[in-house]
N, C-alpha and C positions, 0 to 999 in steps of 0.2 A: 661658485654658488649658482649663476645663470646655468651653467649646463645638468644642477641636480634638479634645478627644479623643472626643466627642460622632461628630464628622464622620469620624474615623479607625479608630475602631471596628469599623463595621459593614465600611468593606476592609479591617481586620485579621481579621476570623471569616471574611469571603470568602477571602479569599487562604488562608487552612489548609482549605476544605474542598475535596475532590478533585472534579472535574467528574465530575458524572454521564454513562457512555457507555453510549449504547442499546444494549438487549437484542441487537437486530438486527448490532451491530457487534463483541460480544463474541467473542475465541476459541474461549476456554475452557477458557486457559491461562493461568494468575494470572499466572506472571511476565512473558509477553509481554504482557498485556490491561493490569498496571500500568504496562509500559514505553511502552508504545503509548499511554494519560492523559496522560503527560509531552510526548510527541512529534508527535502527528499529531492534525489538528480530527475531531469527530466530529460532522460536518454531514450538513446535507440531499446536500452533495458529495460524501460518502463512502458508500462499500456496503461491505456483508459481502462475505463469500467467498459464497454461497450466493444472496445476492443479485444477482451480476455473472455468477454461473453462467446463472443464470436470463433476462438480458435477453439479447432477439432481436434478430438482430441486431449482435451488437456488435463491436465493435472493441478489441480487446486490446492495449494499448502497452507494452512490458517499458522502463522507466527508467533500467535498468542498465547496466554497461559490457560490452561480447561475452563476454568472458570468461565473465563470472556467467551471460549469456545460454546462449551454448553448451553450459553446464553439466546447465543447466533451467530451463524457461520456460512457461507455458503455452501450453494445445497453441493452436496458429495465431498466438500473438501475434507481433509485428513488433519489434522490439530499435528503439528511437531514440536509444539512450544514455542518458549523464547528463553528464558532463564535457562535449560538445561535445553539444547535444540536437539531432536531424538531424530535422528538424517538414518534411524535403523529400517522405521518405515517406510524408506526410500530405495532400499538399498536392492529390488529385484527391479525397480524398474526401468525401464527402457531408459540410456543417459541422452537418447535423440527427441524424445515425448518432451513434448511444451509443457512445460512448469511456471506455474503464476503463485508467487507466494504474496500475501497479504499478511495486513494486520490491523491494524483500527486505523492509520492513515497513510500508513507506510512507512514510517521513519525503523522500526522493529524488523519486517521482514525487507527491508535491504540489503543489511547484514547477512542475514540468514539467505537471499537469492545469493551473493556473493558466494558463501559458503558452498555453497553446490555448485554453483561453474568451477571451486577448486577440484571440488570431487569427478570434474568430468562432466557435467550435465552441460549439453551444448545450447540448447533452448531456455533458459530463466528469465523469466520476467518481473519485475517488479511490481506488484499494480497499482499505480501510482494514486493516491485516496485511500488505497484500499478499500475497507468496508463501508468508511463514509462514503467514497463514490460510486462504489456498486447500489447502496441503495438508493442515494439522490441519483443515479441512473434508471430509477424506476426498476429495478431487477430485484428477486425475491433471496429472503434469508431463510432459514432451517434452525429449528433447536436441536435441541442436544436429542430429539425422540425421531430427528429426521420432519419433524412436522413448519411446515409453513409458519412463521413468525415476525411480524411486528414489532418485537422486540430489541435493540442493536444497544452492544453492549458498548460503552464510551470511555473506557478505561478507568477516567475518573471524572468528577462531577466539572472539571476546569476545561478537561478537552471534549467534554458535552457542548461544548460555549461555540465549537467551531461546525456547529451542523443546526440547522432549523429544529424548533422543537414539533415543527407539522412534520416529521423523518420518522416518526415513530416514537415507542414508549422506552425512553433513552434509561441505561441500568449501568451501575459504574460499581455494585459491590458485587 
């Protein structure tokens, strides 16, 4: 019995301490940045909002369903879903082009960056907040007319709860 718990120990202190997530990938918004620990890896795969701003280049993929898209999205990105993930609008470009796929906080386009490193895509990124952290990074959204918007779409009124209602005019239907 001494030597189980010997062996069980040291993944019982693991398992209670919280994974550390890089400086670089924080909000800087406790309650998203603790909900975001729970939910999304915070790898080499993943970027900041400030970080994905930043690379030339890139390719922007929204995760979402049109809906949410329409709402706001960032500016030039491509909507491929999520429910039916449409990887058709993908399919001429460059698999070495930086690809940052989002989605309202990331837990949705994950999966979906996953999916395209199978198809070949050497560069995906995750962007870790997603759309929540692109805008509390101070960076602009786009409606569905291409126009500058205020607007950020929350999925639904419960994961509103993890972003300031000072972020804009929050839309979840």
């Amino acid at each position: 019995l001494p030597s189980i718990l010997t062996l069980l120990l040291p993944l019982l202190i693991a398992s209670c301490v919280r994974a550390q997530i890089p400086e670089r990938l924080e909000t800087g918004y406790t309650p998203l940045d603790e909900k975001l620990e729970q939910l999304i890896t915070a790898d080499e795969q993943a970027l900041g909002a400030k970080e994905a701003a930043a690379l030339e280049n890139a390719l922007f993929l929204d995760a979402r369903e049109k809906e949410e898209y329409q709402v706001s999205h960032l500016p030039g990105a491509i909507n491929i879903g999520y429910d039916r993930l449409n990887l058709k609008t993908v399919k001429n470009v460059d698999k070495s082009r930086p690809v940052v796929v989002y989605c309202t906080v990331g837990y949705r386009s994950e999966p979906a960056a996953q999916k395209l490193r199978k198809k070949g895509f050497t560069n995906v990124y995750n962007l870790y907040g997603s759309l929540y952290a692109w805008k509390l990074a101070g960076l602009p959204l786009e409606n569905a007319d291409g126009e500058p918007t205020e607007k950020l779409h929350t999925y639904n009124e419960k994961w509103g709860n993890f972003v300031p209602d000072s972020i804009g005019e929050k839309v979840h239907e």
